[in-house]
N, C-alpha and C positions, 0 to 999 in steps of 0.2 A: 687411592693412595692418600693417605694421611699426610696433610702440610699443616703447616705452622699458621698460625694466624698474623693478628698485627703485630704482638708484644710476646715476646718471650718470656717464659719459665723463671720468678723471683725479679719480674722488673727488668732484665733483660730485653736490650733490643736486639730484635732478629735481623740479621743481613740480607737474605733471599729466602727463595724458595727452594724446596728440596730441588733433589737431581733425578736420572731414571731410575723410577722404581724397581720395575720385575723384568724389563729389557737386560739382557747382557748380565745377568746373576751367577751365568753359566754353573758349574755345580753345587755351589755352595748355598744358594740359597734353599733349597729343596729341604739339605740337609739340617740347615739352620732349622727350617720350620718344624722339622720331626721333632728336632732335639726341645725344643720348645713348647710343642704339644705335648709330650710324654712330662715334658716338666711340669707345667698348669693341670694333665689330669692326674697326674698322682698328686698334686698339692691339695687339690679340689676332693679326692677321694679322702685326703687323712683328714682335709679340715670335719668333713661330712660324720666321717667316722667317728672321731673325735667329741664331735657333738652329741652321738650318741652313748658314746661313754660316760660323758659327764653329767648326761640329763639336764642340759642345762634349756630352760622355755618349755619342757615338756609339756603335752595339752593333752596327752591320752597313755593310758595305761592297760594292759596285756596279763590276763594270769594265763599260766599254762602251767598246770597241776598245782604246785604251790608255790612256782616262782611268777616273780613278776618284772615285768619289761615296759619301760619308760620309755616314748617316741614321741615324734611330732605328725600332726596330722597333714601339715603341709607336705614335708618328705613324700611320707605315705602314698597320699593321690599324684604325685607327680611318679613315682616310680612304679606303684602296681596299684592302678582305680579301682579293679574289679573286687580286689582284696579289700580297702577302704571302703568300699561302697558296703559289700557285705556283714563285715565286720565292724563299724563305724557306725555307718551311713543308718543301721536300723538298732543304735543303742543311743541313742540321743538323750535319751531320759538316765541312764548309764554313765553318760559321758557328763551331762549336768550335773551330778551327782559325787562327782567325781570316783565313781565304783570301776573297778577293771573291767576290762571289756573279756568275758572268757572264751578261750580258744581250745576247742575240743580235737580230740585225736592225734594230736602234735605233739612229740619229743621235745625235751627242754632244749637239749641241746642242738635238736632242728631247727627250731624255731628262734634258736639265740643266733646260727649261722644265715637264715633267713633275715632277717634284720640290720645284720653286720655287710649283706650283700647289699639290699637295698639303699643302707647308709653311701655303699663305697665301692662296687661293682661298675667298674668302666662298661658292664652289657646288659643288653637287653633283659628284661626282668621276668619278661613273661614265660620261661620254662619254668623259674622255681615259682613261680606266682600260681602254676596251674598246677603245682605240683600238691602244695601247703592249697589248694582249691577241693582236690580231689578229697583229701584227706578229712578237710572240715565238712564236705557233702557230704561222706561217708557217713561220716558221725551224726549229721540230723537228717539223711534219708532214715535209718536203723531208727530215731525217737521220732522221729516226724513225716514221711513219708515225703518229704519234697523233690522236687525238679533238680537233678545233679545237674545243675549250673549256676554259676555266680548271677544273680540279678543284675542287671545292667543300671548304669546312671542313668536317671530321669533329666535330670536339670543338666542341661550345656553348660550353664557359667560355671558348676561347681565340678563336673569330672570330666568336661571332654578337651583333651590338654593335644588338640591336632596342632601339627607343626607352625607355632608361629602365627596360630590363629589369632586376632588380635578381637579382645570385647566389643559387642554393639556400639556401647557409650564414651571409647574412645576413639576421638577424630582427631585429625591434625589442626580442624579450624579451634578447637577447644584448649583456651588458654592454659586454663588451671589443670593439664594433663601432660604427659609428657611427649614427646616426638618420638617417632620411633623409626631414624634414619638409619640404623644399625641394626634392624629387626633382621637383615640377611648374613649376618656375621658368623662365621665357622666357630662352634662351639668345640672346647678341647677335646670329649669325651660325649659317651652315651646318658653319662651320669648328668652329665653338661646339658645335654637336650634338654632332658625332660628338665630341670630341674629351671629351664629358661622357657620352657611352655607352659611350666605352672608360674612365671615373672608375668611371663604377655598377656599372661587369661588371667591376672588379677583374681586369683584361686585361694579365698580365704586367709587373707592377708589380715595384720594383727598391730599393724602400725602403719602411719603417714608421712612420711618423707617430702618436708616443703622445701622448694631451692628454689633460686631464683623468679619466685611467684608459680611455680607447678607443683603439682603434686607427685608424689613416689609411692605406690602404694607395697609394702615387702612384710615381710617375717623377720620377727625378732632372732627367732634360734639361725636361720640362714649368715642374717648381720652379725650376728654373734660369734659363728664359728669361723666365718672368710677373715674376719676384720678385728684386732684386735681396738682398734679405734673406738667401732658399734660395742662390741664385747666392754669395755669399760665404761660405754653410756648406757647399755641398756641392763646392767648384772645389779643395778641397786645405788650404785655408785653416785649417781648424777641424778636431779631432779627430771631427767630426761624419761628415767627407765619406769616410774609410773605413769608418766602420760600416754594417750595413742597417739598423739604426732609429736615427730620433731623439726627445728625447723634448723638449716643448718645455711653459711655464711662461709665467703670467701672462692665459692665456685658456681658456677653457671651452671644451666640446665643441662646442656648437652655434655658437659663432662660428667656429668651426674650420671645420667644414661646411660656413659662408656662404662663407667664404674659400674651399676648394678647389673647391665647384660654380663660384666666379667666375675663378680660375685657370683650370680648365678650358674654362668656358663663355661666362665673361664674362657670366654672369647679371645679369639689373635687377632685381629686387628680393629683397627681404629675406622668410623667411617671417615670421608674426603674432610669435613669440616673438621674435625678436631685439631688440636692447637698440643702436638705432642710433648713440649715441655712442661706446659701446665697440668699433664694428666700425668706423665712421672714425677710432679713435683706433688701432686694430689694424690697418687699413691704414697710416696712415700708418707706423706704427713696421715695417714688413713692406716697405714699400717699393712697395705696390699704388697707384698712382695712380690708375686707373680704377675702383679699389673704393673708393675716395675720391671721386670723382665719381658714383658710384653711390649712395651713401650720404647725399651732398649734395643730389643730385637728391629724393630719399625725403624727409628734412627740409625740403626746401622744400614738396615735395606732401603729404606727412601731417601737417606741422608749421605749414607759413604757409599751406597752401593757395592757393601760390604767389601771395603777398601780396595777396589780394583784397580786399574788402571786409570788416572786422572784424565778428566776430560773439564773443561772450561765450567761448567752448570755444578758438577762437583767438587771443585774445590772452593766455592764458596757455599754450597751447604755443609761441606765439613767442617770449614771452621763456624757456620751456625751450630753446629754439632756438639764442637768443644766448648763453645760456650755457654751449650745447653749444659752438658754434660759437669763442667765448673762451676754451674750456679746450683746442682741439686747434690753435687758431691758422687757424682757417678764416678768414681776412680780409674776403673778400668776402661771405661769408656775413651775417659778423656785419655788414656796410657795410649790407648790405639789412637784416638784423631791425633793428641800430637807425633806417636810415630811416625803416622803414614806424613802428617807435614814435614816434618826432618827429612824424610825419604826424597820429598820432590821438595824440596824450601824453595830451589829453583824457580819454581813454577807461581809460588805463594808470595814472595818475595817484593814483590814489583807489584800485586792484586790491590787493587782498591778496598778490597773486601777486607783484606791484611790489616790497612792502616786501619781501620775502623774499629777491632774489636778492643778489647780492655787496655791499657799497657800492660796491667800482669797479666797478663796470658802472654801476650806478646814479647815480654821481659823470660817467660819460663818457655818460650820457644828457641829464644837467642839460644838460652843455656843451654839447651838440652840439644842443641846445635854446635854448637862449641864444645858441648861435652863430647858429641859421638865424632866429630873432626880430632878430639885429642886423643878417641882410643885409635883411631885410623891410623895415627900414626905412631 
């Protein structure tokens, strides 16, 4: 369960600790989760796609007859290795050179909807992977006599993306690395996986991410397309965007971490340590809107217990809640905690918890307590 730390979200101080989590959610929370996941992978599918529309960081280029197709090579080996391995993997002198890499026996228009899967395809990759396999053996068994099969990766660190495998050289005693207490977190999507096994395997990464004294090691076209933030530091804009590191202020490592497992993966939730208002106050300022809805969803299920029946431990995490939700401008959030406070004031009234939070919050509870007493009647 994700709680709060010392200090809340813009300075804010926290009142307590959330309330129960995943106990007593009865229907609604299941459905919450769905509608949440389907959110984060289709957001994660258009950024992805997107990215390949625009060519934006490209590192590798594709003729197939006389058209040509701009991609990334990270994408690539996170969603189909055997294809990169072959096609890549043995043009390096090609790729140096900046020459297309040609692709034999493939339809334009195959091969344009091949790429547009990989970009953005919530499934598994490996049917059309072996499909676009068959067709390139085809073509240099007929000039060359070879083994109808993709060659396999030789080097582990560059194509073997096993779930969650995490590199030799990093360890948790190694300062300058990052943690990885969240390496078990539900990814949105299949797209999500892989694209979070080629994060942990440190898989030909193109930039340095410093925070809080560790290092981040990511892709610039990934940053670019989740993150409108990255996307303005790394497009030319900013003294940022020719360097290979950057070194970035104002958040700790472990929110750092939350943030790139969700880039990558579009992760739901947060591990036990994270400090929920400061990571929807560091989406918003990042430009992550789905780790915004992420972090929303978390505050309603660890904090309101998606406004159920009040119990003692819940109604002082919800008004931690609204005051999270008033110090980053969460609107609706705050609509709901102050409703469900009006609903039982009774209860809140008399709380310790009550007298503590802001006067204006406290002054916009009165009202809107007076207000619904004067439609009552």
């Amino acid at each position: 369960m994700a709680r709060c730390g010392e200090a809340g979200a813009a300075g804010v101080v926290l009142l307590g600790s959330p309330g129960v989590c995943s106990r007593g959610l009865q229907r609604k929370g299941p459905c919450e989760r769905r509608r949440l996941k389907a959110l984060v992978s289709e957001q994660l599918s258009q950024d992805l796609l997107r990215l390949l529309k625009e060519e934006l960081h490209t590192d590798v280029t594709f003729s197939v007859g006389r058209t040509l197709f701009k991609a990334h090579k990270a994408v690539l080996l996170a969603r189909v290795p055997d294809f990169f391995s072959h096609t890549i993997g043995q043009t390096s002198n090609k790729l140096a050179n900046q020459e297309p890499v040609a692709v034999e026996n493939v339809e334009t228009p195959e091969f344009r909807t091949f790429l547009q899967n990989i970009y953005s395809s919530n499934k598994n990759m490996k049917f059309e992977e072996e499909i676009i396999r068959k067709k390139i053996m085809e073509s240099e068994i007929s000039e060359k006599k070879l083994d109808f099969s993709f060659p396999k990766c030789k080097k582990s660190s560059d194509c073997s993306l096993q779930k969650h495998e995490i590199p030799e050289d990093i360890t948790d005693t190694d300062d300058n690395l990052i943690s990885n207490d969240n390496c078990d977190l539900e990814a949105a999507s299949e797209l999500g996986e892989d694209l979070l096994k080629l994060y942990m395997k440190t898989c030909c990464p193109d930039v340095d991410i410093f925070v809080d004294g560790k290092c981040f090691k990511a892709h610039r076209a990934i940053l670019s397309a989740r993150s409108s933030y990255f996307a303005a530091m790394l497009s030319g804009c900013w003294a940022e965007s020719s360097q290979e590191y950057v070194t970035l202020q104002g958040i700790n490592h472990l929110e750092m971490n939350v943030m790139m497992h969700f880039i990558y993966g579009g992760t739901l939730d947060f591990p036990d340590k994270a400090n929920v208002g400061q990571i929807l106050n560091m989406a918003d300022m990042y430009g992550l809107e789905g780790l915004k809805e992420v972090a929303i969803y978390i505050l309603r299920r660890d904090y309101c217990n998606f406004f159920q029946k009040p119990v003692s431990k819940t109604l002082v995490s919800i008004l931690e809640c609204l005051i999270i939700a008033h110090s980053v401008g969460v609107e609706s959030l705050f609509a709901d905690c102050m409703k469900w406070i009006i609903k039982h004031f009774a209860r809140f009234w008399s709380e310790r918890s009550f007298a503590n939070i802001p006067p204006e919050i406290q002054k916009n509870c009165l009202t809107m307590l007076i207000q619904s007493l004067v439609s009552i009647t």
